[in-house]
N, C-alpha and C positions, 0 to 999 in steps of 0.2 A: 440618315439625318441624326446627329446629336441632341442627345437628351438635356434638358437643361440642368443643369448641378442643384439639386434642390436637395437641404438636408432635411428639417422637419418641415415638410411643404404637407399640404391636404394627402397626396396618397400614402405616406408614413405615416399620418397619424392614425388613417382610416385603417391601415391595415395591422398596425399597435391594437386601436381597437376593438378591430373583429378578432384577433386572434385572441387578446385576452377574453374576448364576450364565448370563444370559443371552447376554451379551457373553463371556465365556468359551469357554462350550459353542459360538458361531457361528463362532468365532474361526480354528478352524481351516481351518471351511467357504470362507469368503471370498475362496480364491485356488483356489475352483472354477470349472468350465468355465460358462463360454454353454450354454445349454440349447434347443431347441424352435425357437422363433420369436426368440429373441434377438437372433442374427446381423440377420436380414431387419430387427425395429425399431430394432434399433442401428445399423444402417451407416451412417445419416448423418451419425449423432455422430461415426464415424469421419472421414469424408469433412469436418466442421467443420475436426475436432481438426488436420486436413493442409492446410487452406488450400485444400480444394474445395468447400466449401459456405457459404451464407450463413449466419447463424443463423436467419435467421427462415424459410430452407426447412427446419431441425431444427425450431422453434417452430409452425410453422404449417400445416405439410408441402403435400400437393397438392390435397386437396380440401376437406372441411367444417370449419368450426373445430370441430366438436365430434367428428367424425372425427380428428381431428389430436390430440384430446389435448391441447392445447397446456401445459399446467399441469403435466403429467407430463415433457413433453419441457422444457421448458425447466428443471427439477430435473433433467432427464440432464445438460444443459447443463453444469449448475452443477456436476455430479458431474466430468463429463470434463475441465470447466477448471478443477477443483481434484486431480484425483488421475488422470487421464489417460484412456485409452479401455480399460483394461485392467477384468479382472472386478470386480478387487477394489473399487475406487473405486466400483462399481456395487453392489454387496455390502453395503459398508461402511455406504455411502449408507443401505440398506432396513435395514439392523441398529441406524441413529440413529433412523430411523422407525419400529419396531417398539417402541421402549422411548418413542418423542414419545405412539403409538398406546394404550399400558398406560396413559402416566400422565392422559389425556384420558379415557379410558375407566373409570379408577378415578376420577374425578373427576364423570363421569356415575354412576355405578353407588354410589357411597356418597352422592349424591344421592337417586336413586331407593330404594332400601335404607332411607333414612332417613322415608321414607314409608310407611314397612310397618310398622304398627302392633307386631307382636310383633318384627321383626327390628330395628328405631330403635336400643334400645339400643346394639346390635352393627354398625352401620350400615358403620364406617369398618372395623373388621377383618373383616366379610362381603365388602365390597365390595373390599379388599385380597388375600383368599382367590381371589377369583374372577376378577381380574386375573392374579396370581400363575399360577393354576392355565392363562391365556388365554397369558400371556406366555413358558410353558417347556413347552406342549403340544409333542409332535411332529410333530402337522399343518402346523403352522408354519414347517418348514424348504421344504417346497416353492412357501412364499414368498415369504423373505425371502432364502432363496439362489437363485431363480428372478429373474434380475437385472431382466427387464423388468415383473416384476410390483412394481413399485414403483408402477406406477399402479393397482392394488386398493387396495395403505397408504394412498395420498394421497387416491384413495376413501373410503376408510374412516374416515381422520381428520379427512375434512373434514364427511363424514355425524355422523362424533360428534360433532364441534360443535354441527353445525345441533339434533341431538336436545340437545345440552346447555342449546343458546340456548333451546330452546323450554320446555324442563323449568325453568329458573330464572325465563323470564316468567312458566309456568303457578304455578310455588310462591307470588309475589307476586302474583298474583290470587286467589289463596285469602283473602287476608286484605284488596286492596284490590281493587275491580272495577274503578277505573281507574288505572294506571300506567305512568308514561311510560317509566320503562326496560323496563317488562314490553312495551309494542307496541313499543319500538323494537329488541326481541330479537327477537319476532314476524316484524315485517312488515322488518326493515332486515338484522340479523346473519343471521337464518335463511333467508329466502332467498340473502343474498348466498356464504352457504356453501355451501348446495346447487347454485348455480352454480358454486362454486368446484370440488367436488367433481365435477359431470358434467365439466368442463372435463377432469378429471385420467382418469377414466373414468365411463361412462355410467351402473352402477348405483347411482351414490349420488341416483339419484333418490329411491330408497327412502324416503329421508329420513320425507318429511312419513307412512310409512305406521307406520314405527319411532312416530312422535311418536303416533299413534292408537293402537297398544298400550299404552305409557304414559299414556295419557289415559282408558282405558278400565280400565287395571290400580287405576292409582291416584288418583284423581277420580272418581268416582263423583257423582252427582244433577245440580244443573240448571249451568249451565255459562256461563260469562260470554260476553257477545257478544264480546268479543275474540275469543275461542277459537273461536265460531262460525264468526266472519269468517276465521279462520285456517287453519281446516279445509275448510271452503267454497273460498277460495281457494284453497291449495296443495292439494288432494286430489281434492276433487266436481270441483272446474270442471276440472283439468288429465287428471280420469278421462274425463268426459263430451269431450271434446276428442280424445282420444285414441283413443274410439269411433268418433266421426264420420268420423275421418280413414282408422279403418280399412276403417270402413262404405263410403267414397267410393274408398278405392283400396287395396283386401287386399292386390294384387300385391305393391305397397311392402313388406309385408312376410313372404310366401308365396314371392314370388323366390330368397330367400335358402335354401330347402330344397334348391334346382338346387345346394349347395357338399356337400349329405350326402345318405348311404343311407337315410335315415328320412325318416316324415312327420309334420304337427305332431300327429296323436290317438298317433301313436306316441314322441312327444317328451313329451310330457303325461303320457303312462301310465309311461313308464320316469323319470321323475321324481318318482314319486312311491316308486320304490325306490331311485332315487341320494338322495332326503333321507332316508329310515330309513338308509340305510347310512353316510351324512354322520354323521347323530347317533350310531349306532353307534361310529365311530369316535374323537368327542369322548367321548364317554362312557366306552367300554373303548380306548382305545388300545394299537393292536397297530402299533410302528411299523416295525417289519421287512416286514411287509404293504402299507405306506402308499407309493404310488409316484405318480412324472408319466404312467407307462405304464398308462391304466386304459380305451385303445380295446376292452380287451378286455369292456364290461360289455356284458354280454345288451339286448339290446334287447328292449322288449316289443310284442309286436304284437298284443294280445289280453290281456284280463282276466286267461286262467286260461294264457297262453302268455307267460313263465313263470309257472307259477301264484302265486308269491311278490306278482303284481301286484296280486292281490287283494287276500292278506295286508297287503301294503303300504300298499295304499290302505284297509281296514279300519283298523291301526294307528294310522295318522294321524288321520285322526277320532278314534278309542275315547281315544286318547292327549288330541286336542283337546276333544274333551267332556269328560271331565273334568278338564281344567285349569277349561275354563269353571266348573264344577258348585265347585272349590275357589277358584274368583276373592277370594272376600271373605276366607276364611282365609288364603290364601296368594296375594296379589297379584305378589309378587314371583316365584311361579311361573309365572301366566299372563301377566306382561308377559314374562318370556325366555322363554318356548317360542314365544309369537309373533311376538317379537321374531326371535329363529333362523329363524320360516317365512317370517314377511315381508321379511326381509334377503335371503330365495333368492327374493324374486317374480320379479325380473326374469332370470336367467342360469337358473332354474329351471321359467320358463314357458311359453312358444309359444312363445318366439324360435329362429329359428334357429343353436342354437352348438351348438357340442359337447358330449355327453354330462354327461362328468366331469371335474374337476378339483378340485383338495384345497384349492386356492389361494382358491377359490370360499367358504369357511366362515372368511374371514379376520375378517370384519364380523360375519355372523353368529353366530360362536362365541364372542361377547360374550352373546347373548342363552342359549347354555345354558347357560355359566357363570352365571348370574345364574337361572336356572331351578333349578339344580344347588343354590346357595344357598338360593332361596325356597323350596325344600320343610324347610328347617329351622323354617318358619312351623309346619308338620304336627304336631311332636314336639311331645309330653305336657311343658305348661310344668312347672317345679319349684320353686316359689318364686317370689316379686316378682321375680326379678333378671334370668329368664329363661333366656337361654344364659348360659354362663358361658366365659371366654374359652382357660379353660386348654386346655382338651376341642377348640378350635376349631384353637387353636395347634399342638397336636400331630399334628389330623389337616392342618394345611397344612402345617406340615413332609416331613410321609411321602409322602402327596400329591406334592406338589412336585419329590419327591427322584424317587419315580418316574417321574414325567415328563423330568425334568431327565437319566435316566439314557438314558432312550428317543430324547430329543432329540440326548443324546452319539451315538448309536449311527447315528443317520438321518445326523447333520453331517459324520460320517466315513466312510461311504457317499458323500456329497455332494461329496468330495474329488474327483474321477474320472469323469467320464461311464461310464467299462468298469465301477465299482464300482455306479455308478446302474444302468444296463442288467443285470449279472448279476444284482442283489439282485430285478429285475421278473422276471428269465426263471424264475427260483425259485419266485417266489407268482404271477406273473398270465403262466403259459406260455404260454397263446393269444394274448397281447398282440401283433397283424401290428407294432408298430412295434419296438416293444421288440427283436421278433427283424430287421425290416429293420435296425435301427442297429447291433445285434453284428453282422449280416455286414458290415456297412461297417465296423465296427473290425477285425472279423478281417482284413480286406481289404488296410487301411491297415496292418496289420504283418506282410501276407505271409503269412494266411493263407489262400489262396483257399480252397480244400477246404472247409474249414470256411466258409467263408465262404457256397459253395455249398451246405451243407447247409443252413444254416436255411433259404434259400428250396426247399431240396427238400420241405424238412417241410412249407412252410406251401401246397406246393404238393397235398400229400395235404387239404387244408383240406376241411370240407362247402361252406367258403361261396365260392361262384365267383367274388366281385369280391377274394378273397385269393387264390384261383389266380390268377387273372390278372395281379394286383400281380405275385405273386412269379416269375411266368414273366417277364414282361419285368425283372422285376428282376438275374433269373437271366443272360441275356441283357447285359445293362450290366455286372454284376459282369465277367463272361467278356473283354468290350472293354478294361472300365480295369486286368485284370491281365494282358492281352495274351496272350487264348488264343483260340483259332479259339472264333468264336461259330455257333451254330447258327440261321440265320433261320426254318426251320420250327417254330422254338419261338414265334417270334411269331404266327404263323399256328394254333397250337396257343392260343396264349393269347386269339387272338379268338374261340374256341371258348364262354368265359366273359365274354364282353362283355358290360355290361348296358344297360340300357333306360334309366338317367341315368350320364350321364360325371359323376363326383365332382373332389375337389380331391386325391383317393384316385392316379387316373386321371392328374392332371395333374402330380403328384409327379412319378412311376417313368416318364412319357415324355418329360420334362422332362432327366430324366437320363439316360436313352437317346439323348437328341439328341446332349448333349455327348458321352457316352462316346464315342460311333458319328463323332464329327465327324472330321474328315482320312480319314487313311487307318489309323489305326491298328486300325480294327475289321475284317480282313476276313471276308468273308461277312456283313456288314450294315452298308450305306450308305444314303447319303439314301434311296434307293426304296424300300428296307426299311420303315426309319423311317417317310417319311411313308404311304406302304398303313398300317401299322397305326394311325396316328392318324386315318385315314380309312375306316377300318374300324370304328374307334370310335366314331365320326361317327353313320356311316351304322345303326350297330345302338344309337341314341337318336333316329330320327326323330320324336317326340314330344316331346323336352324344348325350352323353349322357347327359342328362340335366343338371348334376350340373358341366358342363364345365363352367369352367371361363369366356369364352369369350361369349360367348350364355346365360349366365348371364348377362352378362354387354350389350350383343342387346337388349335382353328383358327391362332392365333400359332407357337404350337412347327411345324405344316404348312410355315406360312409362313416359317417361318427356312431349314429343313430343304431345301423345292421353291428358295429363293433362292441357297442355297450349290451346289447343284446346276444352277443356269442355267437352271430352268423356270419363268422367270417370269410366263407363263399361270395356271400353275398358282400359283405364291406369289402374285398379284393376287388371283384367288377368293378365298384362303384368310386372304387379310390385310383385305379388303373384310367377311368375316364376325366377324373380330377389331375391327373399325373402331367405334367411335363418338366423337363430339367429346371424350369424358372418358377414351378408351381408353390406357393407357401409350406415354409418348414411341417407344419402343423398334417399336410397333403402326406409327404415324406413318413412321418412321424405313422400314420394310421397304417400308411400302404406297406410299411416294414413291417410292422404288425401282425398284416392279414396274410403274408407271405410268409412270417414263420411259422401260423398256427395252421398255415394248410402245407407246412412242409417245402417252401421252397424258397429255401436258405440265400442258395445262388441268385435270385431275383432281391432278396433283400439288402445283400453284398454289392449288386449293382447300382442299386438305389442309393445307398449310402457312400458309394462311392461318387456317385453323381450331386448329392450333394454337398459333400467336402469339398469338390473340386472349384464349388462357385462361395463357398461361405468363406467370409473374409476375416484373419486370423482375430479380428476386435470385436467380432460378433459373439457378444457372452453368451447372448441366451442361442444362437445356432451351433455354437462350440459346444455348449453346455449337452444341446438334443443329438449331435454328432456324438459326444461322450456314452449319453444312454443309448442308444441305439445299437449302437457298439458294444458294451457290455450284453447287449438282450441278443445279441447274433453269437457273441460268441459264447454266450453260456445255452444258448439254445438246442 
């Protein structure tokens, strides 16, 4: 169904004015802190911006190109050589993308909308509404002001396409069953954007599962072989593919559990309460509630443990059956509700990631805005003319206002990491990160005491891999404000050692190394230090060696026994850290401890193994290939 030609009609203007109220409300936010993982993705960019790096080790980094991002990083690129390596450039960047994301999105969405038999009329101001309402949520601020998540935006703009391409071929198949710009949207734009999209990050594979909701909401009966073929190709075959690979080697993707405290039936189950609580959240927002600190959610290990898991997973069905049962009435309802569940397949599946994050509902909270819409299919028509605009206009004003007012209150919150941290310790107190980061503020302005208390609290914890944390954390605090530290508190904290070393584990020992290094720490030096990473060791002899994080113990051992002159000891410990793909820095220590204990030949291997993989633009892996070289052969 054709749109009507409207230039400055109600949804142009609605949507003029939510994104300027947009740009406003971020405005202030922008010259906010690094957050999380920032630092670690962005260094390179630094290290560019200074004439230490090439760009295409920023572009293409050390391993997979699809690992690497590459589409994402080289938009940092763009970011740092146009406005420096500071936040704001990075900010500013996701707040151009945030309003690029609305207007592709309303463009998809008064599309679709125009398909829906009772909502057509109303096509361009529904789909205007529901942008609006996607574009001034308060979910939104963790990120657009979350600098390195400009690669979910570019995800997600680049999925909206590919669904866009596929919606404009499907609509000229309706009326011709063969059309050349219809399969050259198919088979040319729509994959080539779903490439473009995994490039920037992995889940916009979704793509082709987005395009089978809309195929299924709005098409209905027998289905042109185009379509077949397109489905076939981008879905069945890449499903069935997918299977096999995992059928031939599950490890590939069961390995990645060794980085967290859970397993995949219990990643599964407690997923099915992080999307009731997602939706919850788009739905009623409560943004004083909405935090980056949400390691505190429950995990479920059991149906009725927390019982909620039942609830939850009832829910969803009772909710998805009858979207189903309302399919013909309100199409536009059951393409965004499944739209929202199939946008979470991937970050919300078996993979191994993290719990929660709000950032995670950037893409898909396109589809409950549009869910949100298509229940206006429901209401008792009133006349030919249907909805009527005035009644629409008033509730996206109010609407709007309330979001827009939620969103002010999050983005000045967002001003301050101490301001982020306090507003978490308020609503989500259990949160171990949220309180390890205020003792490190308190720290950093001198206040130990304080600083010390929150890990006394969390050391009152039921759960022992938080005692643990925060004993050695306790321990590192006491080093870097230079107070006598107690080593039987390390000793005290292998009390709670558990059965998998996490990336939990490799944090707080990480930072004991440094704290502890010279002589500033007394009562815990290297011996200290390495017994308890060895200790950690020894009470996970079941996790499998080439875990991640039991890698990187084995490294910190290694550093720790090498500054200390046991190079025996830093040999084991670097040899269990080792494999061809292992960090230069692995390489660097392991060459080392093999020419101080005499074997030259092992160290020649090493350095041969890693020439082989370092790529001739990597200064700083050329640079450690240089010294390594010199130190073998003068050895």
């Amino acid at each position: 169904m054709p749109l009507p030609d409207s230039r400055w009609d109600f949804a142009r203007w609605l949507l003029v004015a939510a994104t300027l109220a947009a740009f406003v409300l971020y405005a202030p936010g922008l010259q906010g802190p690094f957050l999380f993982d920032d630092p670690a993705n962005l260094a390179v960019l630094r290290a560019w911006y200074n004439g230490q790096a090439d760009w295409r080790t920023v572009v293409l980094g050390q391993g997979g190109l699809i690992e690497a991002r590459p589409l994402s990083m080289l938009s940092f690129l763009a970011t740092v050589a146009a406005g420096g390596p500071g936040p704001l450039s990075y900010k500013a960047g996701n707040l151009l993308l945030h309003a690029a994301c609305a207007a592709l999105g309303f463009r998809l969405l008064s599309r679709t909308l125009a398909q829906d038999p009772r909502l057509a009329p109303q096509a361009r101001a529904l789909a205007a509404i529901a942008v609006a309402l996607w574009l001034l949520h308060p979910i939104q601020v963790s990120t657009v002001l979350y600098a390195v998540q400009r690669m979910a935006q570019l995800s997600a703009l680049f999925a909206l396409g590919a669904v866009l391409a596929y919606f404009l071929a499907r609509t000229r198949l309706t009326s011709r069953a063969r059309d050349r710009t219809a399969i050259a949207l198919l088979f040319a734009a729509f994959p080539l954007l779903v490439v473009a999209g995994v490039l920037s990050k992995q889940n916009a594979i979704v793509a082709p599962l987005l395009c089978l909701a809309f195929e299924l909401a709005y098409f209905p009966g027998k289905r042109p072989l185009a379509i077949r073929l397109f489905f076939g190709l981008f879905l069945a075959l890449p499903f069935v593919v997918a299977l096999l690979a995992f059928a031939a080697a599950p490890q590939t993707l069961l390995r990645g559990y060794s980085d967290w405290g859970f397993s995949p039936d219990q990643r599964l189950l407690t997923q099915t309460r992080v999307l009731m609580d997602y939706a919850g959240s788009l739905l009623w927002p409560r943004g004083e509630h909405m935090s980056l600190f949400r390691d505190d959610f429950v995990i479920s290990v059991g149906l009725f443990a927390p019982a909620t898991t039942a609830l939850a997973i009832a829910g969803l069905l009772a909710l998805s059956a009858l979207v189903v049962e309302l399919r013909r009435r309100a199409p536009s309802l059951f393409a965004g509700w499944f739209f929202f569940l199939l946008a979470h397949s991937v970050e919300s599946s078996v993979l191994p990631l993290e719990m929660y994050y709000e950032h995670r509902n950037y893409l898909p909270a396109f589809g409950l805005a549009l869910a949100l819409v298509g229940t206006l299919a429901l209401w008792p028509r009133r006349g030919a003319a249907g909805l009527r605009l005035a009644p629409l206009a008033w509730f996206a004003t109010a609407a709007c206002l309330v979001l827009a007012l939620q969103t002010y209150g999050r983005v000045q919150t967002w001003r301050s990491k101490p301001a982020i941290v306090a507003n978490a310790l308020i609503h989500h107190p259990e949160s171990l990160r949220a309180r390890q980061t205020q003792a490190f503020i308190d720290l950093a302005e001198g206040r130990t005491d304080a600083a010390l208390a929150q890990m006394h609290r969390l050391q009152r914890s039921a759960q022992p891999r938080t005692r643990l944390l925060a004993r050695i954390d306790a321990v590192s605090i006491a080093c870097l404000a230079g107070r006598p530290a107690d080593p039987s508190e390390l000793t005290r904290a292998l009390t709670d050692a558990q059965a998998k070393v996490t990336l939990d584990e490799v944090l707080v020992v990480d930072l004991l190394a440094q704290a502890s290094a010279g002589d500033r720490c007394p009562g815990v030096a290297s011996p200290q230090v390495s017994a308890l990473v060895l200790g950690l060791l020894r009470a996970a002899p079941t996790q499998d060696p080439a875990a991640h994080p039991r890698r990187q113990l084995h490294l910190i051992a290694a550093l720790v026994l090498a500054r200390s002159q046991d190079w025996a000891g830093a040999q084991a410990q670097a040899e269990g850290a080792w494999t061809t793909q292992a960090p230069l820095e692995v390489a660097d220590v392991l060459v080392q401890a093999y020419l101080a204990n005499g074997r030259r030949q092992d160290a020649e291997r090493v350095l041969r193994q890693i020439q082989a993989r370092t790529r001739p633009y990597d200064r700083a892996g050329q640079a450690l290939i240089a010294q390594l070289r010199g130190r073998i052969q003068t050895h």
